[in-house]
ChimeraX commands (.cxc) that place a marker at each C-alpha (Angstrom):
marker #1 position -15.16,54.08,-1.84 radius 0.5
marker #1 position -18.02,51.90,-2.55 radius 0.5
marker #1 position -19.94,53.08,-5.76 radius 0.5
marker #1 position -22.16,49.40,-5.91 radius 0.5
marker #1 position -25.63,49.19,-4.54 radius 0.5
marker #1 position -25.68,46.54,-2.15 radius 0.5
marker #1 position -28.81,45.67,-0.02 radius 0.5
marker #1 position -28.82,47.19,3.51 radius 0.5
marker #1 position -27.77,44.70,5.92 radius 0.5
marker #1 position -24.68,43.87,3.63 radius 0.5
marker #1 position -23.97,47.51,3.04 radius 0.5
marker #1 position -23.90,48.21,6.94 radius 0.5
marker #1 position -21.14,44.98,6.98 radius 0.5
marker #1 position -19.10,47.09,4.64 radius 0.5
marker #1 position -19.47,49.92,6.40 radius 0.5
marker #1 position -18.83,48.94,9.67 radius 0.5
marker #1 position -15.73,47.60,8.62 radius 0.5
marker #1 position -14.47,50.40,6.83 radius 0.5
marker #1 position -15.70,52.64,9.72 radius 0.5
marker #1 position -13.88,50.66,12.18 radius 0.5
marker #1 position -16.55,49.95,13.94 radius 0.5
marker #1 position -16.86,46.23,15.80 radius 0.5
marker #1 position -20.25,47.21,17.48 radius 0.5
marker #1 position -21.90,47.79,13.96 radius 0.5
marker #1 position -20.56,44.91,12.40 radius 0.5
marker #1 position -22.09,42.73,14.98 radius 0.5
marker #1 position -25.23,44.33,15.14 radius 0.5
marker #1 position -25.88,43.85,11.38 radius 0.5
marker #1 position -25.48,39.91,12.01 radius 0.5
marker #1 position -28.70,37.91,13.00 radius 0.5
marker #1 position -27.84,36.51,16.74 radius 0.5
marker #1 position -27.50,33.11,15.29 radius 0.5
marker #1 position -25.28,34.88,12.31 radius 0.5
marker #1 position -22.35,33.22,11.24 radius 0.5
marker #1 position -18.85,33.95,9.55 radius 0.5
marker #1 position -17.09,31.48,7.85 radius 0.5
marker #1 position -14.19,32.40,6.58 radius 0.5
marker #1 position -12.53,29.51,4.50 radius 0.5
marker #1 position -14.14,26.75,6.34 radius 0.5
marker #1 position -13.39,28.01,9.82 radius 0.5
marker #1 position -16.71,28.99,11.36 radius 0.5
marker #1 position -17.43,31.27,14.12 radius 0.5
marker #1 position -21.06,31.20,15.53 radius 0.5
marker #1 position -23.27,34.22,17.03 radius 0.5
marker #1 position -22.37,37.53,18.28 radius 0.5
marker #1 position -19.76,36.04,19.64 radius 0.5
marker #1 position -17.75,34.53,16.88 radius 0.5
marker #1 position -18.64,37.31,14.75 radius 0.5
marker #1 position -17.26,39.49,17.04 radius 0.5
marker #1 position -13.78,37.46,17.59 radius 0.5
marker #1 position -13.69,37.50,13.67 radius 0.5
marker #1 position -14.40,41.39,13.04 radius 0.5
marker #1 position -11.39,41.44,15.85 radius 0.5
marker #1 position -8.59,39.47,14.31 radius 0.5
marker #1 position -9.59,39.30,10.51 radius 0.5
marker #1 position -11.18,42.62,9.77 radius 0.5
marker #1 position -11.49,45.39,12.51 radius 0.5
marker #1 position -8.71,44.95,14.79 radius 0.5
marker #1 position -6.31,44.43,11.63 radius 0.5
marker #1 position -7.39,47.49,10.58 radius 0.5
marker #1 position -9.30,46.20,7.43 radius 0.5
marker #1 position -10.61,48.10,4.59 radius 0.5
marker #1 position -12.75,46.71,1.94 radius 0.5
marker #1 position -13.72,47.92,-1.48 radius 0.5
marker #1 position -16.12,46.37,-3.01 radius 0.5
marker #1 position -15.95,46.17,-6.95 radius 0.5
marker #1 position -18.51,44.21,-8.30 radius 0.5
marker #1 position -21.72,42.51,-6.15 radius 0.5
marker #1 position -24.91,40.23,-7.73 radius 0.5
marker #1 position -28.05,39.69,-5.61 radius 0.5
marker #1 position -30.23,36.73,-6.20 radius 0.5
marker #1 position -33.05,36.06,-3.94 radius 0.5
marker #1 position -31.18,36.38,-0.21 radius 0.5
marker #1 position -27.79,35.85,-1.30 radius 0.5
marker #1 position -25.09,38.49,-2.15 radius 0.5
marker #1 position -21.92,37.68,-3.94 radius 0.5
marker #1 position -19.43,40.41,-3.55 radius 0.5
marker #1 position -16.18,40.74,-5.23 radius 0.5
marker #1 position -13.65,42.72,-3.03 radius 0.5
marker #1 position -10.42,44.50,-2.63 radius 0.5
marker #1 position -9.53,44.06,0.97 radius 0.5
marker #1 position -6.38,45.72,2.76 radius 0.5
marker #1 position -5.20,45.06,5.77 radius 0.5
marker #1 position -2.53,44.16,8.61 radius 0.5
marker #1 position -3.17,40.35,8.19 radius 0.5
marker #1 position -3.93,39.92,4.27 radius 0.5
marker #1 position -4.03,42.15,1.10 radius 0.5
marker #1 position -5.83,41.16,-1.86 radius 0.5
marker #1 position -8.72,40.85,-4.04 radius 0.5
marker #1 position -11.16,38.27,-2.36 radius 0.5
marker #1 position -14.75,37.71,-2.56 radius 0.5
marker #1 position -18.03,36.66,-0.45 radius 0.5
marker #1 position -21.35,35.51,-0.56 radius 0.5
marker #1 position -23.71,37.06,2.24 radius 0.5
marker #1 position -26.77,35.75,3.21 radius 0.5
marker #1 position -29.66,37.66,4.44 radius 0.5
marker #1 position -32.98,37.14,6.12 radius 0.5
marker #1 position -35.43,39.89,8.21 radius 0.5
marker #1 position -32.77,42.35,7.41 radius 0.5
marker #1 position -30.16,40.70,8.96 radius 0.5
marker #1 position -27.11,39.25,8.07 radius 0.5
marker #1 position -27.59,35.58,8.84 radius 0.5
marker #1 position -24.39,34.48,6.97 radius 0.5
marker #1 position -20.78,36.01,5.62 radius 0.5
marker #1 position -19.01,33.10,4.30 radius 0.5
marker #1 position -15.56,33.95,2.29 radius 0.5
marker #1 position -14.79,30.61,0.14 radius 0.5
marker #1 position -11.53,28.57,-0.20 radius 0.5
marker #1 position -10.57,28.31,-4.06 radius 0.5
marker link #1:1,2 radius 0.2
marker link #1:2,3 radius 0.2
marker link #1:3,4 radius 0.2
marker link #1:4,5 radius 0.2
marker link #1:5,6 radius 0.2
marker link #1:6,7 radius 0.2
marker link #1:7,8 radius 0.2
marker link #1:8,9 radius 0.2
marker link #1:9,10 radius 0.2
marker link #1:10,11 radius 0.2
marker link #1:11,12 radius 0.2
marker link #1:12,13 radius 0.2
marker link #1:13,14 radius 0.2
marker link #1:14,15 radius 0.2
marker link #1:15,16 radius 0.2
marker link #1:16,17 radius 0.2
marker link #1:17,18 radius 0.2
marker link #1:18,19 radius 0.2
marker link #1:19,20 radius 0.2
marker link #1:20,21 radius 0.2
marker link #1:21,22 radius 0.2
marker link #1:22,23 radius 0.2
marker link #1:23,24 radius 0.2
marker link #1:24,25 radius 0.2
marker link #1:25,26 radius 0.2
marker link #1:26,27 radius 0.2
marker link #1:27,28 radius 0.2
marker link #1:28,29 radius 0.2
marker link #1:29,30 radius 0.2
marker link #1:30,31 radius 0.2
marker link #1:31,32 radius 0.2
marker link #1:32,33 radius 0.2
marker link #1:33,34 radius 0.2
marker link #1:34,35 radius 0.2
marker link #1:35,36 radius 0.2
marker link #1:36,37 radius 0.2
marker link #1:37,38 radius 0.2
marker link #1:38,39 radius 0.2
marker link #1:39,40 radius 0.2
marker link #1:40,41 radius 0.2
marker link #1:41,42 radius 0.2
marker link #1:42,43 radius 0.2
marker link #1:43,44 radius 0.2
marker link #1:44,45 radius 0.2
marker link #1:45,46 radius 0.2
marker link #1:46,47 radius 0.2
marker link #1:47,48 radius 0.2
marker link #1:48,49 radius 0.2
marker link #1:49,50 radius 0.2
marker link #1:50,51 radius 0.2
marker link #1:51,52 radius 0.2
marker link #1:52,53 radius 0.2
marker link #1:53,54 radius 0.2
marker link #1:54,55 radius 0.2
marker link #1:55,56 radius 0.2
marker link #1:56,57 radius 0.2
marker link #1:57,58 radius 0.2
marker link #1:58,59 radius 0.2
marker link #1:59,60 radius 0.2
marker link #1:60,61 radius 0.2
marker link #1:61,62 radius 0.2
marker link #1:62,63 radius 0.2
marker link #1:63,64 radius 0.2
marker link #1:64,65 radius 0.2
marker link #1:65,66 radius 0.2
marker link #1:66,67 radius 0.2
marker link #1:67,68 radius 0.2
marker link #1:68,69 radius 0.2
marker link #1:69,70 radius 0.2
marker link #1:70,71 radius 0.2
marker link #1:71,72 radius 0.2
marker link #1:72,73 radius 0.2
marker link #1:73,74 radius 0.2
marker link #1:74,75 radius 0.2
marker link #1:75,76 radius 0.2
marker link #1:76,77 radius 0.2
marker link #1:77,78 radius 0.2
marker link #1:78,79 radius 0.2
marker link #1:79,80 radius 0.2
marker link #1:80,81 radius 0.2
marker link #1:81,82 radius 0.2
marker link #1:82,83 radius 0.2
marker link #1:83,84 radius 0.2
marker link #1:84,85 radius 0.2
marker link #1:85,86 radius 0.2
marker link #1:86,87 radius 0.2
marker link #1:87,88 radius 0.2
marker link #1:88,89 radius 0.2
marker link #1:89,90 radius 0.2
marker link #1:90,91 radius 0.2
marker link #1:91,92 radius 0.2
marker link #1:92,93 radius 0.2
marker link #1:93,94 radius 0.2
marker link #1:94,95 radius 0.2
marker link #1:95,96 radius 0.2
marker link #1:96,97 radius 0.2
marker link #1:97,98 radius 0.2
marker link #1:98,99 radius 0.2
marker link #1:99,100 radius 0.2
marker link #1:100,101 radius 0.2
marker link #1:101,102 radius 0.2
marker link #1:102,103 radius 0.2
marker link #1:103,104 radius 0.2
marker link #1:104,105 radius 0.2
marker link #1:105,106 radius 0.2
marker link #1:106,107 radius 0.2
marker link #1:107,108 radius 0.2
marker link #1:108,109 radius 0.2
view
């Protein structure tokens, strides 16, 4: 469970996620929104969509987040993520703008 506040649009990522629920996740992304997960961008509904499908939804994700900062209209979360394709702890920054998600990027360290 998730005990840190987070601001909306990155708390409905979470929970769409956790919920299982591809149709959430999307809709919390801006339709220009973007995921890039380790350098490997995917663009719009779209590519947020094919993402939520074989990185997080559709590998049954789960994702517990454990610490999270806010400064101005960025989020940096630090997670514990489970799932069919990867297991670990992980972290985020997620960009925001007129309550949208415009941005979920996961760096490469």
């Amino acid at each position: 469970m998730n005990d840190v506040a987070l601001p909306k649009p990155v708390q409905a990522v979470v929970n769409a996620i956790n919920e299982g629920d591809t149709e959430a996740f999307v809709a919390a992304f801006s339709t220009d929104g973007r995921v890039d997960d380790w350098g490997r961008v995917l663009n719009g509904h779209d590519g947020v969509r094919s993402w939520a499908d074989t990185d997080a939804i559709g590998m049954n994700a789960s994702m517990n987040v454990t610490k999270a900062t806010t400064t101005d209209d960025v989020t940096h979360l630090w997670f514990d993520w489970r799932s069919n394709r990867f297991n670990g702890t992980s972290e985020a920054y997620v960009t925001v703008a007129d309550d949208k998600v415009i941005e979920f990027r996961i760096p490469s360290h």
